[in-house]
BAKE-902838 format. One line per 8 residues: their letters; for each residue z, y, x of N, C-alpha, C. Coordinates in steps of 0.05 Angstrom, whole numbers, padded with zeros to 5 digits, m for minus. Layout:
# residues N
a) Z,Y,X,Z,Y,X,Z,Y,X | ...
//
This chain:
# residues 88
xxxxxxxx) 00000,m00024,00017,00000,00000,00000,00000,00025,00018 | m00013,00048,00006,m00016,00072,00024,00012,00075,00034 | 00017,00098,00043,00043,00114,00049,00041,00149,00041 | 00006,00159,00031,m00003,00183,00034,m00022,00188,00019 | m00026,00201,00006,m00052,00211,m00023,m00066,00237,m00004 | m00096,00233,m00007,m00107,00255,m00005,m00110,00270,m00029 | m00108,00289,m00019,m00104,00317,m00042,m00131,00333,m00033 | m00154,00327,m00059,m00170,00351,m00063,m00169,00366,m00085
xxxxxxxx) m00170,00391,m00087,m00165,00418,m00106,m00191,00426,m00108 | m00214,00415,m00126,m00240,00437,m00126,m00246,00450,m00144 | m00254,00479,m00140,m00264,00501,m00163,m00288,00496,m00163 | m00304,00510,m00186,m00336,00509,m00182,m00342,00525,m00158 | m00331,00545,m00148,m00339,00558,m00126,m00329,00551,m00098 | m00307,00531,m00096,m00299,00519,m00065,m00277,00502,m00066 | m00274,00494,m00046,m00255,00468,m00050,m00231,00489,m00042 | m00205,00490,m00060,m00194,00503,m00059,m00168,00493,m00039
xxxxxxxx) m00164,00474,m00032,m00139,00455,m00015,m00153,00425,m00011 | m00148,00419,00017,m00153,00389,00022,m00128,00386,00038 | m00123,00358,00036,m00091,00352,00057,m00082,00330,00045 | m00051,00318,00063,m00052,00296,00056,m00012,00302,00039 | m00007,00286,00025,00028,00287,00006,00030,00263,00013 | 00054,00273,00001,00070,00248,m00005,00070,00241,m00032 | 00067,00268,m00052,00068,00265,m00082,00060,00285,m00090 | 00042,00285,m00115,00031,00300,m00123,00041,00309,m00159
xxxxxxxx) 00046,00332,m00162,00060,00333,m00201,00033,00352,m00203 | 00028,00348,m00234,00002,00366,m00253,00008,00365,m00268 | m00005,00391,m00287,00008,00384,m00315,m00019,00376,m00326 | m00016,00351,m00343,m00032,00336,m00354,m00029,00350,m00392 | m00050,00342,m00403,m00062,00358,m00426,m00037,00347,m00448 | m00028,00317,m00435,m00009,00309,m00450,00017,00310,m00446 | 00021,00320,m00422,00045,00329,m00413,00045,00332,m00379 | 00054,00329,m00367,00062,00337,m00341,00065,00306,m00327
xxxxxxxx) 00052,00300,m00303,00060,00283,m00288,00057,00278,m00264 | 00065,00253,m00262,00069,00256,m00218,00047,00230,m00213 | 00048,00235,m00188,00027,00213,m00168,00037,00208,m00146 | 00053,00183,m00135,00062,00173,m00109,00031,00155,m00106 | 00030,00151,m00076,00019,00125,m00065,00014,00097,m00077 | m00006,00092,m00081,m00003,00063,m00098,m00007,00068,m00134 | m00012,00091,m00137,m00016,00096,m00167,m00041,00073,m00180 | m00044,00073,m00203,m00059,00055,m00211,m00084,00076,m00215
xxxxxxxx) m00104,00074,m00218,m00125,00095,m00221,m00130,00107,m00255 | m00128,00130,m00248,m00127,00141,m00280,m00147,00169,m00279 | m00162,00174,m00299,m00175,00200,m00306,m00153,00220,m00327 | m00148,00245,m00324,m00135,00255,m00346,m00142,00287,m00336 | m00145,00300,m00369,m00152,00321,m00378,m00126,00345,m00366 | m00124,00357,m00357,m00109,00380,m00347,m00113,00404,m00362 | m00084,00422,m00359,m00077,00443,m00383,m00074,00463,m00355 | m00082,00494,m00366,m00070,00511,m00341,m00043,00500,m00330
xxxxxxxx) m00036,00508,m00310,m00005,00508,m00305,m00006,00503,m00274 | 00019,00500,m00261,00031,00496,m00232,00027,00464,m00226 | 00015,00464,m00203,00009,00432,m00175,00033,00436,m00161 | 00047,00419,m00158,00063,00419,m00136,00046,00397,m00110 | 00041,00399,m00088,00023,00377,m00072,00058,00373,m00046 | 00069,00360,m00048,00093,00353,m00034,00082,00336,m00014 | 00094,00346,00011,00084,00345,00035,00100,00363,00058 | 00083,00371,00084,00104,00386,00104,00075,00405,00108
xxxxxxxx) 00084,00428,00092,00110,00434,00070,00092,00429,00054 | 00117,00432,00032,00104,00434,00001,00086,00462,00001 | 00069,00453,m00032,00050,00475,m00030,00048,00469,m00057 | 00046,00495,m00074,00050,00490,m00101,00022,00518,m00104 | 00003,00505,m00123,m00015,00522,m00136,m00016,00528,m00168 | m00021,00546,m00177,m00026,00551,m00209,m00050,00551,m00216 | m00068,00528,m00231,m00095,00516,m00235,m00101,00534,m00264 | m00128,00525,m00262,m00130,00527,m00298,m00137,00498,m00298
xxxxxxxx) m00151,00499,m00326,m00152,00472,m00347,m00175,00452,m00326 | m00182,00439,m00328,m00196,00419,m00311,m00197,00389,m00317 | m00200,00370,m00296,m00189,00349,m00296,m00180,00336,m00276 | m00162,00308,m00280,m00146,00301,m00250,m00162,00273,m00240 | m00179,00265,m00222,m00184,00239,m00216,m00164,00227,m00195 | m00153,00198,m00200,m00124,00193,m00184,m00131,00163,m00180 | m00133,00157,m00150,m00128,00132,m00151,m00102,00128,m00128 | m00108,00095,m00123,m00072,00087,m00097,m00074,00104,m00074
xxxxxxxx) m00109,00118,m00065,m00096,00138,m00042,m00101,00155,m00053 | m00114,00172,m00067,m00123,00199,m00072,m00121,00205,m00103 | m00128,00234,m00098,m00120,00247,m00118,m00141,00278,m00108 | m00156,00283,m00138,m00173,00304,m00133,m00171,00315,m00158 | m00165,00342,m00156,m00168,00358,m00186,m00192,00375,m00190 | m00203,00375,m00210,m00229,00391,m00210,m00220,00418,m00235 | m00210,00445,m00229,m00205,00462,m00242,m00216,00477,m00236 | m00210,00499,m00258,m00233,00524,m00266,m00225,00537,m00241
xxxxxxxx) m00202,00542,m00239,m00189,00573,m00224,m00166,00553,m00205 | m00163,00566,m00182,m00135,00550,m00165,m00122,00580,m00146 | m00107,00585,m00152,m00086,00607,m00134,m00067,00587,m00121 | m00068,00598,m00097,m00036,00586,m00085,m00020,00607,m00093 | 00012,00600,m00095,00035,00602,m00104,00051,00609,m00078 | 00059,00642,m00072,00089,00636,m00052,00109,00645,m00064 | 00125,00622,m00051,00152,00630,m00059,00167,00643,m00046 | 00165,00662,m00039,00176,00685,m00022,00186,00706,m00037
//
């Protein structure tokens, strides 16, 4: 089983984050959820809202609506809009 998800973030205009987590949270159309290593592969519809991509460091973006493709290593969101988030 992995130990690490790649994380792609793409807008229609650029890939907005590539890199690798440990875990990944989205808010899904039906609610909010997470992605460790080893997930089973799922398609799901995405609502605006906050990515957390947990890793060194964390990095949390605010997407719009989209969708999430997820399998046991990866994970790629295809949204309208992607801002990174500081928490500063």
């Amino acid at each position: 089983m992995a130990s690490s998800l790649k994380v792609r973030i793409v807008t229609p205009r650029k890939v907005a984050f590539e890199g690798v987590a440990v875990s990944v949270q989205a808010p899904g159309e039906l609610g909010e959820f997470g992605v460790l290593p080893g997930h089973i592969a799922l398609v799901s519809t995405l609502k605006a809202g906050n990515v957390v991509v947990s890793g060194q460091p964390a990095r949390r973006f605010r997407v719009g609506p989209g969708f999430a493709e997820v399998g046991p290593d990866r994970v790629t969101l295809m949204v309208e809009t992607c801002e990174e988030l500081n928490d500063k």
